[in-house]
C-alpha positions as CSV (number, residue, x, y, z in Angstrom):
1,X,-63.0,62.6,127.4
2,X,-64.4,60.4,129.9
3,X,-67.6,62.2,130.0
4,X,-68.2,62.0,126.0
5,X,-67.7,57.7,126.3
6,X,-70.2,57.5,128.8
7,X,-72.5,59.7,126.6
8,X,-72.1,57.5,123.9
9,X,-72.7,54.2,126.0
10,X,-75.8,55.5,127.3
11,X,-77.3,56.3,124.0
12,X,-76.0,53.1,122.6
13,X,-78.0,51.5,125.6
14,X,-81.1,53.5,124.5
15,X,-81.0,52.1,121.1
16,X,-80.4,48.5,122.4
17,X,-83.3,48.8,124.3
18,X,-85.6,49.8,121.5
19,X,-84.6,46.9,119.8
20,X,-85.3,44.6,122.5
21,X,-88.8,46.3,123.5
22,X,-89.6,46.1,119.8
23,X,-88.8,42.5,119.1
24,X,-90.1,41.6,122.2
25,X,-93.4,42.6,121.2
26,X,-93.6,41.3,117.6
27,X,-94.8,38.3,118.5
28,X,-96.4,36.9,115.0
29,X,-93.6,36.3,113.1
30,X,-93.0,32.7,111.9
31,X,-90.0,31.4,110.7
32,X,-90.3,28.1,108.4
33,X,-87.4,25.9,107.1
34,X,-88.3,24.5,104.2
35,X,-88.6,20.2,104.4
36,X,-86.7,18.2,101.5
37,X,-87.4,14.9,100.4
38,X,-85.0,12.2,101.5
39,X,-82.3,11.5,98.1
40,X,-83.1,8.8,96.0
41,X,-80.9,6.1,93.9
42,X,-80.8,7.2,90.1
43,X,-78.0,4.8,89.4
44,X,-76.1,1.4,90.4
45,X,-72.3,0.8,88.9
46,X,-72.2,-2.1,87.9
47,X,-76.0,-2.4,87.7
48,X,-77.7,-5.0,89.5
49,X,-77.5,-8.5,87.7
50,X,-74.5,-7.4,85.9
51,X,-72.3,-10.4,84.7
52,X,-69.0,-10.5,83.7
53,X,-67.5,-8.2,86.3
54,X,-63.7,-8.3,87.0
55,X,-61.7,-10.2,89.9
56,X,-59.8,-8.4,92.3
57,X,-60.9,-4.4,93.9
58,X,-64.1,-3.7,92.0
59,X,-65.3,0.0,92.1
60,X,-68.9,0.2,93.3
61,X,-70.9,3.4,93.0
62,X,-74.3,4.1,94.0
63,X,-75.7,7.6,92.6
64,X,-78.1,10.0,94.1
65,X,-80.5,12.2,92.7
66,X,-78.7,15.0,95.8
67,X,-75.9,15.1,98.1
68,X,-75.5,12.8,100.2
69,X,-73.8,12.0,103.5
70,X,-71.8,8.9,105.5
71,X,-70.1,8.3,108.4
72,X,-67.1,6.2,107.2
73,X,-67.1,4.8,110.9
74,X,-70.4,2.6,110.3
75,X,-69.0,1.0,107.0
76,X,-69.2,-2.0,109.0
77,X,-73.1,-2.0,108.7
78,X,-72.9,-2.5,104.9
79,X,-73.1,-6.5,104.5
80,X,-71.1,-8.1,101.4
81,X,-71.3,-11.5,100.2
82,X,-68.9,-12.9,98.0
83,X,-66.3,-10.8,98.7
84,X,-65.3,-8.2,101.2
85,X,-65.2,-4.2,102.0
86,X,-62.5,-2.4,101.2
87,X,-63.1,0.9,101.6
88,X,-66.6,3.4,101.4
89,X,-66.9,6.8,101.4
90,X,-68.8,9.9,99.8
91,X,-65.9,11.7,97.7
92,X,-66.0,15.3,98.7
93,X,-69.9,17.2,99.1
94,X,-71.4,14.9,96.5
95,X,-74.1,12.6,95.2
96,X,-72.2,9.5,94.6
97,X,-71.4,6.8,97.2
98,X,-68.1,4.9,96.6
99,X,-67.3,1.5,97.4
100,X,-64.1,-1.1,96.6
101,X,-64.9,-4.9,97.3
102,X,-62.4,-7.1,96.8
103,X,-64.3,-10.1,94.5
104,X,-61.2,-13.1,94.8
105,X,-62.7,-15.8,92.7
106,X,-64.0,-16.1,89.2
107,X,-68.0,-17.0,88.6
108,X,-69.2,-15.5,92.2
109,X,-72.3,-13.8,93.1
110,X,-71.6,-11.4,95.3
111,X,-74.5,-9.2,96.8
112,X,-74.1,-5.9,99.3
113,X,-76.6,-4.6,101.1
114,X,-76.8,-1.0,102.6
115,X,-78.9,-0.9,105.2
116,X,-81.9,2.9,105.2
117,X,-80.4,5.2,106.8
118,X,-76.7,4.9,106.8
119,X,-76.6,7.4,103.9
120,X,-78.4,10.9,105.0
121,X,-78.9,13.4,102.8
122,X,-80.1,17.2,104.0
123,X,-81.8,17.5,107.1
124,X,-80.9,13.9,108.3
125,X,-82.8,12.6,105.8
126,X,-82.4,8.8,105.6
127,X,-82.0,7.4,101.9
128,X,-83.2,4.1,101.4
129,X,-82.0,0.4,101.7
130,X,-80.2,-0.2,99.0
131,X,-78.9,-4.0,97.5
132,X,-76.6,-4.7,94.4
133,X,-75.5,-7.9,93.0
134,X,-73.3,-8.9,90.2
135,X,-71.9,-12.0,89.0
136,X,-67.6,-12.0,88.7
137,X,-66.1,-13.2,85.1
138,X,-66.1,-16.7,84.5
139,X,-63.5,-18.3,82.6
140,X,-63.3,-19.4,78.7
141,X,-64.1,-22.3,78.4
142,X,-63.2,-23.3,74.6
143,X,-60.1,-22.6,73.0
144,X,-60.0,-19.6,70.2
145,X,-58.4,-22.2,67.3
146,X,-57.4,-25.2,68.8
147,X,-59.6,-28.2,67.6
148,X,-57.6,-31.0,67.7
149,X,-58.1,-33.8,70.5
150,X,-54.9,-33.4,72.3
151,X,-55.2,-29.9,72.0
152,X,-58.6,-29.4,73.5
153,X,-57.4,-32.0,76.3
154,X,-54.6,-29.9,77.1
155,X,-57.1,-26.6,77.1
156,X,-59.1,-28.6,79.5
157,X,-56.4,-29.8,81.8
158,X,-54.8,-26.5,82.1
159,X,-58.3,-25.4,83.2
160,X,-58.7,-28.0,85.7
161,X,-55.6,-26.4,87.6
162,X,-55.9,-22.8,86.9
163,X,-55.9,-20.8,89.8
164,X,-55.5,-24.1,92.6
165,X,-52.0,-25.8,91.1
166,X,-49.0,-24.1,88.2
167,X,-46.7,-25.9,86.2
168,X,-43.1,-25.5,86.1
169,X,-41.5,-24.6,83.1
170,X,-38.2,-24.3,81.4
171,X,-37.0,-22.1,78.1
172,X,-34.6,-24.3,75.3
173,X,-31.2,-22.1,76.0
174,X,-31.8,-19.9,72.5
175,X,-33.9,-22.2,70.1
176,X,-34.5,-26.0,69.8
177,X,-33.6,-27.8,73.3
178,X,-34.5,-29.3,76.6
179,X,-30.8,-28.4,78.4
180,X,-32.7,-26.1,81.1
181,X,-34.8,-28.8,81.8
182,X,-31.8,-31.4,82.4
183,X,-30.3,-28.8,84.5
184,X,-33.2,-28.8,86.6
185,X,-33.6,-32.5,86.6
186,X,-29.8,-32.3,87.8
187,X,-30.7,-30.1,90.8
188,X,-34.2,-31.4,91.9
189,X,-34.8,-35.2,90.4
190,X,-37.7,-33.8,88.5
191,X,-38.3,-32.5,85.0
192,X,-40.5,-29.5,84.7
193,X,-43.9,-30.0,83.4
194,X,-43.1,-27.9,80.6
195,X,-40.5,-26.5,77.8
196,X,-40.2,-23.8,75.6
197,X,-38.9,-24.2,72.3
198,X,-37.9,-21.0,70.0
199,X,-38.1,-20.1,66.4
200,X,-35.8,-17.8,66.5
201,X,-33.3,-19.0,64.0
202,X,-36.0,-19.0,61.2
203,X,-33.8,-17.6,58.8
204,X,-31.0,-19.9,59.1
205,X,-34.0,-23.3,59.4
206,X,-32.5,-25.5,57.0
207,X,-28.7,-25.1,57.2
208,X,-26.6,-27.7,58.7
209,X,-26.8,-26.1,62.5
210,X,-30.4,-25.3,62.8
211,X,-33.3,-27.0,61.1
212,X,-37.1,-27.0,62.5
213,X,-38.3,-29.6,60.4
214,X,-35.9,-31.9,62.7
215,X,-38.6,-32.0,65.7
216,X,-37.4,-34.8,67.3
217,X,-36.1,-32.9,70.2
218,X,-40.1,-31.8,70.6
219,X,-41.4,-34.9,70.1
220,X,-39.1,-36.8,72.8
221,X,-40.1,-34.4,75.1
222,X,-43.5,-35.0,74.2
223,X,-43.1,-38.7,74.4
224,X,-41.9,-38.7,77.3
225,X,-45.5,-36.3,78.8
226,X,-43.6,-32.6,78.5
227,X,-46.2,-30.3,77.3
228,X,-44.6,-27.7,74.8
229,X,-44.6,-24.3,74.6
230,X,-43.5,-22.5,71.9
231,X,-42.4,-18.7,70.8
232,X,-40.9,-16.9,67.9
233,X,-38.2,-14.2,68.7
234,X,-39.1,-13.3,65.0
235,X,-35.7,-12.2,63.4
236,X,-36.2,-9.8,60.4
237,X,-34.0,-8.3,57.8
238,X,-32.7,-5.1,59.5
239,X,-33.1,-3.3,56.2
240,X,-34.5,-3.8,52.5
241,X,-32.8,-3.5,49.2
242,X,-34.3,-2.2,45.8
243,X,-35.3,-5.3,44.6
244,X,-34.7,-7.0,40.9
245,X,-35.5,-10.4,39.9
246,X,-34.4,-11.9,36.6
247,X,-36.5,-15.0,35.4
248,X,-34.4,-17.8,34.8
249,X,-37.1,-20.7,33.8
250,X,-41.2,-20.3,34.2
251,X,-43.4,-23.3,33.4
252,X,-44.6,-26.2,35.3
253,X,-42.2,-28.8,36.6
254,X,-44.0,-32.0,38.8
255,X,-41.7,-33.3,41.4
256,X,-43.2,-36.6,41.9
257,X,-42.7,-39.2,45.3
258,X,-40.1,-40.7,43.4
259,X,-37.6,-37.8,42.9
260,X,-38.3,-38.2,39.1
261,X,-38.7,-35.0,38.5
262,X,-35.8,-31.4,37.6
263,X,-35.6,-28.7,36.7
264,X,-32.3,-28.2,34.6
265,X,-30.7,-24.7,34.1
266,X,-27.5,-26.0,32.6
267,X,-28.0,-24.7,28.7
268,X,-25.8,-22.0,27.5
269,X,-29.1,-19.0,28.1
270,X,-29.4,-20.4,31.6
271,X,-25.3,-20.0,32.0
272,X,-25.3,-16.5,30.5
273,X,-28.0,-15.1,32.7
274,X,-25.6,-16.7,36.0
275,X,-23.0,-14.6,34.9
276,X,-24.6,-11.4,36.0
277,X,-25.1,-13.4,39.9
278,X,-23.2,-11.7,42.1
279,X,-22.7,-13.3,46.0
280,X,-25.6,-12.1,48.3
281,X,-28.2,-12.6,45.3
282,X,-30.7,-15.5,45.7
283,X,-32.2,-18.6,43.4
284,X,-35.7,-18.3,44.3
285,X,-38.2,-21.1,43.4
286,X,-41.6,-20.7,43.2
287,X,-44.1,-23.7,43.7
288,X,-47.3,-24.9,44.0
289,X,-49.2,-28.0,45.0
290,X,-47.3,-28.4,47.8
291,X,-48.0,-31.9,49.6
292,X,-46.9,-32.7,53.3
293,X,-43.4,-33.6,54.1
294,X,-42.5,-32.3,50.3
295,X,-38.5,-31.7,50.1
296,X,-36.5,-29.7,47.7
297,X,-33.2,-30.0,46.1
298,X,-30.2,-28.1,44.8
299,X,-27.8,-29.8,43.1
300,X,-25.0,-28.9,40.4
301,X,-24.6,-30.2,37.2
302,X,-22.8,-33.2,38.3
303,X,-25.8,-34.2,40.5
304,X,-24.0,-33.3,43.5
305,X,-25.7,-30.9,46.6
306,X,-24.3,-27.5,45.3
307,X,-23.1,-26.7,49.4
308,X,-23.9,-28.4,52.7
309,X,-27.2,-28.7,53.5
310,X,-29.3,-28.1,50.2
311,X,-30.3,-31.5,49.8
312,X,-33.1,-32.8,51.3
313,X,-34.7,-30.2,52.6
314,X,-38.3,-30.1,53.3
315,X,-40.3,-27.2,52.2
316,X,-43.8,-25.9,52.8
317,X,-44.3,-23.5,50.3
318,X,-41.5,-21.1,47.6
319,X,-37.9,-21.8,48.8
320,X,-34.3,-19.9,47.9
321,X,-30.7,-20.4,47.7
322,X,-28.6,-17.9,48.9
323,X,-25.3,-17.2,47.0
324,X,-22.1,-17.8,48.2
325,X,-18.5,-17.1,46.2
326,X,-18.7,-21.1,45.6
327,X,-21.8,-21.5,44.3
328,X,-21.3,-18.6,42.3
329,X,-18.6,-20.8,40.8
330,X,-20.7,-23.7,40.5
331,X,-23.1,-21.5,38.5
332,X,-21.1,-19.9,36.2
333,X,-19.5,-23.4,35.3
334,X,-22.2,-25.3,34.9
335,X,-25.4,-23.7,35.5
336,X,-28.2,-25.5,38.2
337,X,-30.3,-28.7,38.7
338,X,-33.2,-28.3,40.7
339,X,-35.4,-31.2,41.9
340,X,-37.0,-32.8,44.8
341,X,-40.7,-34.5,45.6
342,X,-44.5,-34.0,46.1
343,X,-44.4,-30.5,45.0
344,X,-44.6,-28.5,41.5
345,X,-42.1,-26.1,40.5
346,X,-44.0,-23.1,39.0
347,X,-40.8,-20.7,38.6
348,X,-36.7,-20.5,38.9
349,X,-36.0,-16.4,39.6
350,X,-32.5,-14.9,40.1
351,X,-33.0,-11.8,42.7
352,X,-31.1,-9.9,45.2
353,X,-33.8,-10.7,47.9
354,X,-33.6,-8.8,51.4
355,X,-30.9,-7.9,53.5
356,X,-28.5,-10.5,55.2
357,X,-28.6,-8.7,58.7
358,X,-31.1,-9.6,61.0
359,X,-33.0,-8.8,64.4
360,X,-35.6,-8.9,66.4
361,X,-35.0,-5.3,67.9
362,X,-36.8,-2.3,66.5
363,X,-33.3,-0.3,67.6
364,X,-31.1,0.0,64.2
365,X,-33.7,-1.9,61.9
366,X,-35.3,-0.4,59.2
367,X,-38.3,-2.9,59.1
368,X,-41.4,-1.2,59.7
369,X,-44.3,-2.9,61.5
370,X,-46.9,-0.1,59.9
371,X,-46.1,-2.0,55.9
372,X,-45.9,-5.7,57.5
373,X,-49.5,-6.0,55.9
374,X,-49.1,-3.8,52.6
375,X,-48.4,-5.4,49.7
376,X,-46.0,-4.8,47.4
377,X,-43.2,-3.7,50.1
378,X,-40.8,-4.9,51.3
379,X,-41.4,-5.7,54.8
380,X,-44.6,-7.2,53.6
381,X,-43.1,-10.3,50.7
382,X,-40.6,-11.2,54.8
383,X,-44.0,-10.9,56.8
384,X,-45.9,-13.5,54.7
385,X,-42.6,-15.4,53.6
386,X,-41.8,-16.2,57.4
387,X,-45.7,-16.5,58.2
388,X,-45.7,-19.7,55.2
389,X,-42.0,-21.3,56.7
390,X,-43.0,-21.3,60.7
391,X,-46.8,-22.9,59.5
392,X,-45.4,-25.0,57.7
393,X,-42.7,-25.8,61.0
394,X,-46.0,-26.1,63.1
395,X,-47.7,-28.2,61.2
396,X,-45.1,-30.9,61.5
397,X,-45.8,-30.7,65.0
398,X,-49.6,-30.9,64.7
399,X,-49.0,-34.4,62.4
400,X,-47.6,-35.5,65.4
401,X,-50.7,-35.2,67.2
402,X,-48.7,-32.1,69.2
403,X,-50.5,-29.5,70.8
404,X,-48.7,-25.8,71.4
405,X,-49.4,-23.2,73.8
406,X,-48.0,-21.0,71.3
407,X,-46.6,-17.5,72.2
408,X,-45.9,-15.2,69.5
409,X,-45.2,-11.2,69.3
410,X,-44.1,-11.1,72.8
411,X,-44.4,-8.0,74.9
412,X,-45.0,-6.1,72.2
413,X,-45.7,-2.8,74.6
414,X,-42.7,-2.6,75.7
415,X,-41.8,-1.1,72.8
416,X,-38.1,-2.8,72.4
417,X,-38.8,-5.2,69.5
418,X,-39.5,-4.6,66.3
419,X,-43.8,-5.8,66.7
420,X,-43.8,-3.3,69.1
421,X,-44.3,0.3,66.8
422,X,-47.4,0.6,67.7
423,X,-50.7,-0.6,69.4
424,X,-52.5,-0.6,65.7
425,X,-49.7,-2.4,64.0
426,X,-49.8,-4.9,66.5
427,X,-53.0,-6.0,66.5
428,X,-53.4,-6.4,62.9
429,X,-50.5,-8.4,62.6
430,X,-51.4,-10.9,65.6
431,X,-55.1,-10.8,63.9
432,X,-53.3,-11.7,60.6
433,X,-51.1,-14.5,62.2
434,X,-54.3,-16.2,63.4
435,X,-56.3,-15.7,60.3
436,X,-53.8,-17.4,58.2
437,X,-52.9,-20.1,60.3
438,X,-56.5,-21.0,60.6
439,X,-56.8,-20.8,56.8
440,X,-53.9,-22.9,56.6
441,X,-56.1,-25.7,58.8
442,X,-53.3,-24.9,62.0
443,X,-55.7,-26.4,64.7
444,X,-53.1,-27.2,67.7
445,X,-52.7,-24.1,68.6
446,X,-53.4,-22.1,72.0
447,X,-52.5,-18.7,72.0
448,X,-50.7,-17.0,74.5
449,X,-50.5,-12.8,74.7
450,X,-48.0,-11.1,76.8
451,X,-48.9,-8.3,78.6
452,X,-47.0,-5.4,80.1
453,X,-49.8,-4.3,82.6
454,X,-51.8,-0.8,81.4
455,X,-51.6,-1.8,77.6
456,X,-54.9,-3.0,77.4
457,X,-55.2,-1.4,73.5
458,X,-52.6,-3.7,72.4
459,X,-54.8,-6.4,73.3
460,X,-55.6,-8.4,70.5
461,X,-59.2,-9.4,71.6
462,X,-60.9,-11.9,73.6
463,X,-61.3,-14.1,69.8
464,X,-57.7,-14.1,69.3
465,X,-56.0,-14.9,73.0
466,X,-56.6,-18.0,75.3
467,X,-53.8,-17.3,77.9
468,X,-52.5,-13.8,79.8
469,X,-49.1,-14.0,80.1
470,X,-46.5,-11.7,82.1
471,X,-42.8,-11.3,82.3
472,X,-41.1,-10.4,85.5
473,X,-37.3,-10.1,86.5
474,X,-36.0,-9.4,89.7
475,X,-39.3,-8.5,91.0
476,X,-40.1,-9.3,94.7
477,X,-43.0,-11.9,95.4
478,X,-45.5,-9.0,96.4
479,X,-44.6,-7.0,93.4
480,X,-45.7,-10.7,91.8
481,X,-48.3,-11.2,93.4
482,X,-49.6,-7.0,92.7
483,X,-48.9,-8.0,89.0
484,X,-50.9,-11.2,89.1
485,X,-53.9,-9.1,90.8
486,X,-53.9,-6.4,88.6
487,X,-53.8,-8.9,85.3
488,X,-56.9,-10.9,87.1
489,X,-58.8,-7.9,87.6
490,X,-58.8,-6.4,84.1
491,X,-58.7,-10.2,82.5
492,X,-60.6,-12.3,84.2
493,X,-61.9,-14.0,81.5
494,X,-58.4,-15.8,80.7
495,X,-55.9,-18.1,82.7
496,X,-52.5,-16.1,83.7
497,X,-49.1,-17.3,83.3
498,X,-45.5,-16.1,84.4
499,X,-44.6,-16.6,80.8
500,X,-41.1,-15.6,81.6
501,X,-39.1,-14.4,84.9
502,X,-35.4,-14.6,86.4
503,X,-32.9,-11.9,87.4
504,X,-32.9,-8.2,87.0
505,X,-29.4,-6.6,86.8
506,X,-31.4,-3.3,87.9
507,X,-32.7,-4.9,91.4
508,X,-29.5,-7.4,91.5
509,X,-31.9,-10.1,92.2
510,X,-34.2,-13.3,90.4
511,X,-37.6,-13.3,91.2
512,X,-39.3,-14.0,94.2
513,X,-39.4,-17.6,95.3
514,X,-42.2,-19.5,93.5
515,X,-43.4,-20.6,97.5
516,X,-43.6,-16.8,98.2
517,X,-45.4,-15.7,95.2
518,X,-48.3,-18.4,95.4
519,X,-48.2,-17.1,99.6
520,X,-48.7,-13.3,98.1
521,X,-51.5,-14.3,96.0
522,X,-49.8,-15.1,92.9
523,X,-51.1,-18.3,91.5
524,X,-49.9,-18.1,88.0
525,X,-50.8,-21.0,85.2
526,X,-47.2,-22.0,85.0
527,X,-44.3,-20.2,85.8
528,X,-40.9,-20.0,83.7
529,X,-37.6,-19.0,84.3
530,X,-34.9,-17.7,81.5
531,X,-32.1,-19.5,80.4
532,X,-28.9,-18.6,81.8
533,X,-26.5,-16.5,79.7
534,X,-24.7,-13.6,80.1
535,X,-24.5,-9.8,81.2
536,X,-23.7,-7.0,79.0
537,X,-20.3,-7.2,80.9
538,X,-19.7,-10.8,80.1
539,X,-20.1,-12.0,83.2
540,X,-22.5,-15.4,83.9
541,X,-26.2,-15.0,85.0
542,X,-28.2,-17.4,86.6
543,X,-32.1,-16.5,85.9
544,X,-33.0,-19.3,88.5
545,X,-30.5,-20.7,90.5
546,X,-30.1,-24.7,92.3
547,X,-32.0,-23.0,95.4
548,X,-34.4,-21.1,93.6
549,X,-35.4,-24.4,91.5
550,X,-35.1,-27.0,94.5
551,X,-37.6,-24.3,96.4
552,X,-39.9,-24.2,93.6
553,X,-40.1,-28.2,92.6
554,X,-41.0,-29.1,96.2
555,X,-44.2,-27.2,96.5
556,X,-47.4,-29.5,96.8
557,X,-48.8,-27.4,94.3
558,X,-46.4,-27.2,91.5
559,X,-47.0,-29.7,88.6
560,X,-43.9,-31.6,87.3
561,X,-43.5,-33.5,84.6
562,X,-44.1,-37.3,86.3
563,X,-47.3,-36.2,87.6
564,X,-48.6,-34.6,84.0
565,X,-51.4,-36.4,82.4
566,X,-50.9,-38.0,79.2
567,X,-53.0,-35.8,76.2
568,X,-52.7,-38.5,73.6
């Protein structure tokens, strides 16, 4: 066995030798390797000269006609001006070349050079010197609607200390106060620059609790150099009926300054037709020529108010009575006088109108959001009946020489109120909203739109918004300050607020400190705090409490309401 292994090595050996001998002797054999060209830029993202680029990481590509190659360890050979390397890199075996610079501050150029070289491609080939430069967003500088004097003073002031002061802020506690901001005057000795008043009672405006046309809570904080904010928690009927409406008197009736003027349902046809009423169905008066600070009146047949609160009124456009088991008395006995001034009567309708249930949720309402705009349902005669009371509210304020950072259809992505069906829905309505408060001559207006961060197709458009807001509860000051980043980068164009924050009963805490948020990075516009109210349990909740405030009001760079400039 032995003898047959060495038999085999040796002719192994043989043929190795051959081999060798042969090679050995072929000595004109060449063996090229083919050159390549060196790879070349087909493409710069954003291109060179590019304007308008967001704040915060930008993405930075540079694409080449082949692969290429880089040594992440000699990133520091890439020069940036304007803002500063984050991170470079070739993203697996390919041809483009990925950078993130950070770009902190609106209307900067900010240039980067790579040097030849520091990209290869095949062979060592060195790709050449490449330099891209782009200018970050700068802010709007005019407002979307707002006209007025004060209004485009405020605009301007609140763009004078974007980014390097923010105003402190306080929310009425549920609709049409400043007790938030006398807490906080309690705590600290200062009132906040700000406070937010709420239409959310809309429905009920008018009755002897709640009544916007009273806005002398608004205009003594005005008076006194508050700026005001305003939103609309808009509360709808939580379900429609099948409507009927049974004309009760059609023809023109003028309701002159002098209260001259009635309607009077009192003859026997008028009586017969109030014995079908039934409590829950509505007098509904239809007008025209409708002249500012016009008023409306109910009264019974003895020129007395028919209940508490329906005389005097003012009105702003068609108004209703809703029936109660006494004025369904008063009715049936002796019928209806209906009067006021500086308007025309046009029409007197008995209907059963809308449901008497309201809210602002989309859980356990019927309203749809999708019909809001089509006529004839509906969810459309309560979109554009509300639309006409709350312009009419705000116009009150704009006689005053007010202006309003106005904040409807808050975080509508969310998903939890009723505005919130839908991106598509959304939009039109907001778009509506502005159309017809411009076409009703609105021009005190600047428009506020919450975000929820990654809902950028509920954004109404860069025609329709003037301020970024964001709500945060219990998030921590770097979870702000991420927030405020992320808002910055895809919004640069627009001044950020904190349009609301406090407690979270899901983190058990209020928000980061307003000193530790601005530290992070977080310079909002203003920031603002949530009344305090109550858990689901019952028990008390503080959104911001005595330290929280006293923290915030002693910052050098939060604006309070003795050192906010008169807009007058």
């Amino acid at each position: 066995m032995i003898m047959v292994i060495k038999l085999k090595n040796i002719k192994l050996a043989f043929l190795l030798a051959a081999v060798l001998s042969t090679a050995a002797c072929d000595d004109e054999v060449e063996h090229d390797i083919p050159s390549v060209d060196a790879p070349q830029v087909v493409a710069l993202t954003p291109a060179t000269g590019t304007s308008k680029v967001g704040m915060g990481d930008v993405t930075v590509t540079v694409e080449y006609d082949k692969n290429v190659f880089f040594a992440t360890k000699n990133a520091n050979q890439i020069v940036v001006n304007g803002g500063t390397l984050v991170s470079a890199d070739v993203i697996g075996s390919g041809k483009v070349f990925t950078m993130v610079v950070n770009c902190p501050a609106r209307e900067t150029q900010v240039s980067i050079s790579i040097p030849e070289g520091l990209i290869t491609g095949s062979q060592g080939k060195s790709a050449p010197a490449v330099e891209v430069s782009f200018t970050t967003v700068a802010l709007d500088k005019t407002p979307v609607m707002a006209t007025s004097a004060p209004a485009i003073k405020l605009y301007n002031y609140l763009l004078e200390n974007n980014d390097s002061k923010t105003l402190s802020a306080t929310m009425a506690n549920v609709a049409w106060n400043t007790e938030e901001a006398e807490k906080v005057y309690q705590w600290t000795g200062k009132y906040p620059a700000m406070n937010c008043f709420d239409y959310v009672h809309l429905q009920s405006s008018g009755s002897n609790w709640i009544d916007y046309s009273n806005i002398a809570p608004v205009k003594d904080w005005w008076d006194n150099n508050g700026l005001v904010l305003a939103m609309w928690h808009w509360n709808v009927p939580t379900a429609g009926q099948d409507p009927f409406s049974t004309g009760l008197w059609t023809g023109t009736a003028v309701m002159p300054g002098d209260w001259s003027g009635n309607v009077q349902l009192t003859d026997a046809d008028a009586l017969a037709l109030f014995v079908n009423a039934k409590v829950g169905n509505k007098i509904k008066v239809t007008t025209s020529d409708v002249a500012a600070g016009a008023q409306g009146s109910f009264k019974n047949s003895g020129w007395s108010e028919i209940a508490s609160g329906t005389d005097y009124f003012n009105i702003t456009g068609d108004f209703e009575l809703t029936i109660t088991e006494d004025i369904l008395a008063s009715l049936q006995e002796g019928g209806l006088i209906i009067s006021g001034h500086d308007y025309t009567a046009t029409g007197v309708y008995l209907t059963n109108g809308i449901g008497d249930t309201y809210n602002f949720y989309k859980e356990g309402s019927s309203f749809d959001a999708d019909k809001a705009l089509t006529a004839g349902t509906w969810e459309n005669e309560v979109f554009t009946a509300d639309l006409a009371k709350v312009a009419g509210y705000l116009k009150l304020l704009q006689e005053e020489n007010i202006p309003v950072i106005w904040r409807p259809f808050h975080e509508a992505a969310g998903g939890w109120f009723w505005w919130g069906k839908n991106a598509d829905s959304f939009k039109a309505m907001w778009i509506a909203m502005f159309d017809y408060f411009k076409a009703q001559g609105l021009n005190n207006l600047i428009w506020v739109w919450t975000t929820e961060t990654g809902d950028e197709n509920w954004y109404p458009g860069d025609a329709y918004v003037d301020i970024i807001g964001r709500d945060l509860y219990g998030n921590s000051s770097d979870d702000c300050a991420s927030e405020y980043t992320s808002i910055a980068g895809t919004y640069g164009n627009k001044m950020i607020a904190l349009s609301e924050c406090g407690y979270s009963a899901t983190t058990s805490s209020i928000v980061g400190k307003i000193s530790e948020q601005w530290t992070a990075g977080a310079h909002w516009l203003w920031f603002m705090p949530w009344y305090a109210g109550v858990n689901d349990d019952g028990s008390p909740v503080a959104h911001a409490d005595q330290a929280w405030w006293q923290d915030a009001m002693q910052q050098s760079f939060v604006i309070t309401r003795d050192q906010v400039s008169s807009m007058k």
